[in-house]
C-alpha positions as CSV (number, residue, x, y, z in Angstrom):
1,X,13.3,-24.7,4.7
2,X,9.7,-24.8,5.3
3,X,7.0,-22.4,4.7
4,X,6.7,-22.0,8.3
5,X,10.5,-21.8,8.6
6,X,11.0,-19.2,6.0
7,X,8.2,-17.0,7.5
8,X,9.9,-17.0,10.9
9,X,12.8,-16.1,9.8
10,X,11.4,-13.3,7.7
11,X,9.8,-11.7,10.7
12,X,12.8,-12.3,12.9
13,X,15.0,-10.3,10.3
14,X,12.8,-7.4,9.9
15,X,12.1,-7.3,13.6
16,X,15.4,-6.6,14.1
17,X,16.4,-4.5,11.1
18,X,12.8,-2.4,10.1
19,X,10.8,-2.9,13.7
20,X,9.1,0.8,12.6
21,X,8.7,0.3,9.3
22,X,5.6,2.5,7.9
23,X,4.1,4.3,5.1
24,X,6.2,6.8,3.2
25,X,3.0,8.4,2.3
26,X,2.7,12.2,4.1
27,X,-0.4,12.4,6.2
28,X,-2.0,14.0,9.0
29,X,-5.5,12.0,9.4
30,X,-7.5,9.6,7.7
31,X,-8.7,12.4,5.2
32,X,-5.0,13.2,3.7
33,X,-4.1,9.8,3.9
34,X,-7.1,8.5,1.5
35,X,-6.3,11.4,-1.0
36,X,-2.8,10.6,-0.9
37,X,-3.5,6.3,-1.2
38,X,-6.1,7.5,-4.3
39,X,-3.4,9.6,-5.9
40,X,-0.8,7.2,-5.4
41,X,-2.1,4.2,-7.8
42,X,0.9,3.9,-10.7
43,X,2.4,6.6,-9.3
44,X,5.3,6.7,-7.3
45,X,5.0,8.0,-3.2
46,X,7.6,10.6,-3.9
47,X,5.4,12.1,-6.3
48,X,2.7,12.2,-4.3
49,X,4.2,13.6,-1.4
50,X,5.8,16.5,-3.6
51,X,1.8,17.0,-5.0
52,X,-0.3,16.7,-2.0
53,X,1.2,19.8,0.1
54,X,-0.7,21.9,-2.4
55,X,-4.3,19.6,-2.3
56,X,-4.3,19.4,1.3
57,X,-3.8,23.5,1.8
58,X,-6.3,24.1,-0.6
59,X,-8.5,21.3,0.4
60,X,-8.0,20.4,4.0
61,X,-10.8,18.1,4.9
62,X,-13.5,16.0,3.0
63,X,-15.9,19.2,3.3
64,X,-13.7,21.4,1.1
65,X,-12.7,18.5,-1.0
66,X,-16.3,18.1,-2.0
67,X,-17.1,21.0,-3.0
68,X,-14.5,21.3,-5.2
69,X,-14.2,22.4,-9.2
70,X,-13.2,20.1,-11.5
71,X,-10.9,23.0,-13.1
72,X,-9.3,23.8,-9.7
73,X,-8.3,20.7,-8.7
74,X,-7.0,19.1,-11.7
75,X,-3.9,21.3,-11.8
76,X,-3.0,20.5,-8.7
77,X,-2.4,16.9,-9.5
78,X,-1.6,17.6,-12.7
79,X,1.6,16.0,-12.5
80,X,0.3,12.6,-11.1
81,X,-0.8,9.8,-13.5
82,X,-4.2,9.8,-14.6
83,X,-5.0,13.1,-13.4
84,X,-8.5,13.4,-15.2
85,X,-9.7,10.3,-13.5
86,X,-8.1,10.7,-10.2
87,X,-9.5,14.5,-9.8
88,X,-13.3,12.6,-10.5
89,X,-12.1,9.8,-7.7
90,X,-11.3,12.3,-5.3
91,X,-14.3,15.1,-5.5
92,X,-17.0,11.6,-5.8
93,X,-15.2,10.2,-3.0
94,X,-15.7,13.5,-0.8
95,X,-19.2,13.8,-2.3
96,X,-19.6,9.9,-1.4
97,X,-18.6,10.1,2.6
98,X,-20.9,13.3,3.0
99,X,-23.6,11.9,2.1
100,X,-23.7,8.2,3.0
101,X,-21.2,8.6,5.8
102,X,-21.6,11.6,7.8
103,X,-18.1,13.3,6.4
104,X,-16.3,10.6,8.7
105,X,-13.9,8.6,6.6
106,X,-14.9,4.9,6.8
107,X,-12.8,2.2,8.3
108,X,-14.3,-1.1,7.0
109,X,-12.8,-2.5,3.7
110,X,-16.5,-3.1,2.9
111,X,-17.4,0.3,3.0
112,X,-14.5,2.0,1.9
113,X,-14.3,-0.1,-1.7
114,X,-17.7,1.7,-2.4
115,X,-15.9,5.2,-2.5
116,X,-14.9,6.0,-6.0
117,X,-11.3,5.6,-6.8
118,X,-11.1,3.1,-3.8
119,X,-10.1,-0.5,-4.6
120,X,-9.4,-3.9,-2.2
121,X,-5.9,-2.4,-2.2
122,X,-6.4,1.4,-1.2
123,X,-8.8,0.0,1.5
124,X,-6.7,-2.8,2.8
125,X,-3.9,0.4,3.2
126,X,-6.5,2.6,5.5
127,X,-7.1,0.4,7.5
128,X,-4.0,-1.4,8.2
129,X,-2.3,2.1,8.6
130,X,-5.0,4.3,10.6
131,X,-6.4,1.6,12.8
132,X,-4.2,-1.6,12.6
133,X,-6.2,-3.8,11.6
134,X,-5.2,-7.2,10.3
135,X,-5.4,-6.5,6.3
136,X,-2.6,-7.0,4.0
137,X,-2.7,-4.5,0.9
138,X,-0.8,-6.5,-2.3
139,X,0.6,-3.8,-4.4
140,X,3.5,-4.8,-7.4
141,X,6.0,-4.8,-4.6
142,X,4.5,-7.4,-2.1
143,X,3.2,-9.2,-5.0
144,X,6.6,-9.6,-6.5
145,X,8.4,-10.0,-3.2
146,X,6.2,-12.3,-1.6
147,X,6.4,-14.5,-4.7
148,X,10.3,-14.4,-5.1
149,X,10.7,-15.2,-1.6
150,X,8.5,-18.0,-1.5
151,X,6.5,-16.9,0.9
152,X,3.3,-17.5,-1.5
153,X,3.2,-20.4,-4.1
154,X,3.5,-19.4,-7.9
155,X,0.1,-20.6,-8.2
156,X,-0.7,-17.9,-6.6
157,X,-1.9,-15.5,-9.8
158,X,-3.8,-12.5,-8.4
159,X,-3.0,-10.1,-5.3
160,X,-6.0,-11.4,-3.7
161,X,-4.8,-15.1,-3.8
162,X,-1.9,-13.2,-2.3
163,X,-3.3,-11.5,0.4
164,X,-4.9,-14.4,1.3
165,X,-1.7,-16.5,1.7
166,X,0.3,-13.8,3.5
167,X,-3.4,-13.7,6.1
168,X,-2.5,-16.8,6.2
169,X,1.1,-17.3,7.6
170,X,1.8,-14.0,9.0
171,X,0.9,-13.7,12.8
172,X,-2.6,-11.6,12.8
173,X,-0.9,-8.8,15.1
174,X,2.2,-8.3,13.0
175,X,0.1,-8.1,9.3
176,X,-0.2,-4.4,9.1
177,X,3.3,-4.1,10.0
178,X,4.5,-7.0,7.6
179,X,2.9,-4.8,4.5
180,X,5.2,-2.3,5.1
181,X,8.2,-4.5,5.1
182,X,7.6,-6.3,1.9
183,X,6.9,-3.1,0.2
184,X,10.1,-1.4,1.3
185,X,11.8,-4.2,0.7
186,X,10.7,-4.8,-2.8
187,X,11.7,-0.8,-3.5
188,X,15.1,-0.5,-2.0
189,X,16.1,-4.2,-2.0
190,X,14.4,-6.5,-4.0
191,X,13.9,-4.6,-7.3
192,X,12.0,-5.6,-10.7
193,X,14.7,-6.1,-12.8
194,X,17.6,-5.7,-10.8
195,X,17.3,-7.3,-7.4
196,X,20.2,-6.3,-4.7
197,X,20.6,-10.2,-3.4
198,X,24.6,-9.0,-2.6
199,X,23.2,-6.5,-0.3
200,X,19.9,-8.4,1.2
201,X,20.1,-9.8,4.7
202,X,17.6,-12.5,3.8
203,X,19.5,-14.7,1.5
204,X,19.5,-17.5,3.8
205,X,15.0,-17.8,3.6
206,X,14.8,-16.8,-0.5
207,X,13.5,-19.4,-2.6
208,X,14.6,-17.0,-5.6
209,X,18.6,-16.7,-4.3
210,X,18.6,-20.2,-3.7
211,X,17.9,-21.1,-7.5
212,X,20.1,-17.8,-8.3
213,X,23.2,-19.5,-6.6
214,X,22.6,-22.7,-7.7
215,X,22.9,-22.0,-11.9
């Protein structure tokens, strides 16, 4: 099967089997959604979505968020890794779009990566989410996925070489949507240590069940 083949048939299945797939972040606007992609870096969305109730009612825009105390916030996220740092990321990042960008969250990866706490990653997810845009975000999941599949090469070292493959292959109009479906997939299906191949419906295009079955 060639690269071209397998990526067809990647797309076909999840057409038919995740056609909504989305974030399983909580959000109501691009505010929430930006504390919740900060908060969510080694940290798991289930967590985040059982923390941010409390940040957003406390908090509920970038106005409130920047004015707030170090001591208030912090043990709201307490429970979240790296809560000291993450509680600096999100008050600078408030402070940030007040002052250089009017209190309107950003929508250009180029602007966004300037807020504090906001990586290629985190931006690549606000903008692919909020306003569709063509930008693949490479977390562990689609980096391990993508990789076992054989959608990318092995040479292919660092989640920007990544991204840039899956740009690449995947139709511009379906890349927001095909982050979502390699990160779900590598969370339910294709695991770290234990990958569900019994139970996976893509068999037939994985480079990485092909070699499993041939042993």
């Amino acid at each position: 099967m060639t690269r071209k083949d397998r990526y067809q048939f990647i797309i076909g299945y999840f057409q038919e089997h995740a056609p909504e797939a989305e974030t399983e972040l909580f959000y109501d606007n691009p505010y929430q959604l930006l504390v919740a992609v900060i908060l969510s870096a080694q940290c798991t969305d289930k967590r985040v979505n059982l923390t941010t109730p409390s940040v957003f009612a406390k908090y509920p825009d970038v106005q409130s968020m920047s004015k707030a105390a170090f001591d208030d916030l912090f043990p709201l996220i307490r429970s979240i890794s790296y809560p000291n740092n993450k509680t600096k990321h999100l008050i600078g990042m408030a402070n940030k779009v007040i002052a250089e960008f009017g209190g309107v969250i950003p929508m250009t990866v180029e602007e966004l990566v300037q807020l504090p706490g906001v990586g290629r990653k985190t931006a690549n997810v606000i903008t692919s989410v909020i306003d569709q845009q063509p930008n693949m975000a490479v977390d562990t999941h689609v980096f391990r996925v993508s990789k076992r599949i054989g959608l990318v090469p092995q040479t292919a070292s660092t989640p920007l070489a990544v991204e840039k493959v899956l740009i690449k292959y995947f139709p511009e109009s379906m890349i927001h949507k095909a982050h979502h479906w390699l990160i779900l997939h590598g969370r339910y299906t294709c695991l770290a240590r234990n990958p569900k191949c019994s139970n996976c419906g893509i068999q037939k295009a994985c480079r990485f069940y092909q070699r499993k079955t041939a042993e």
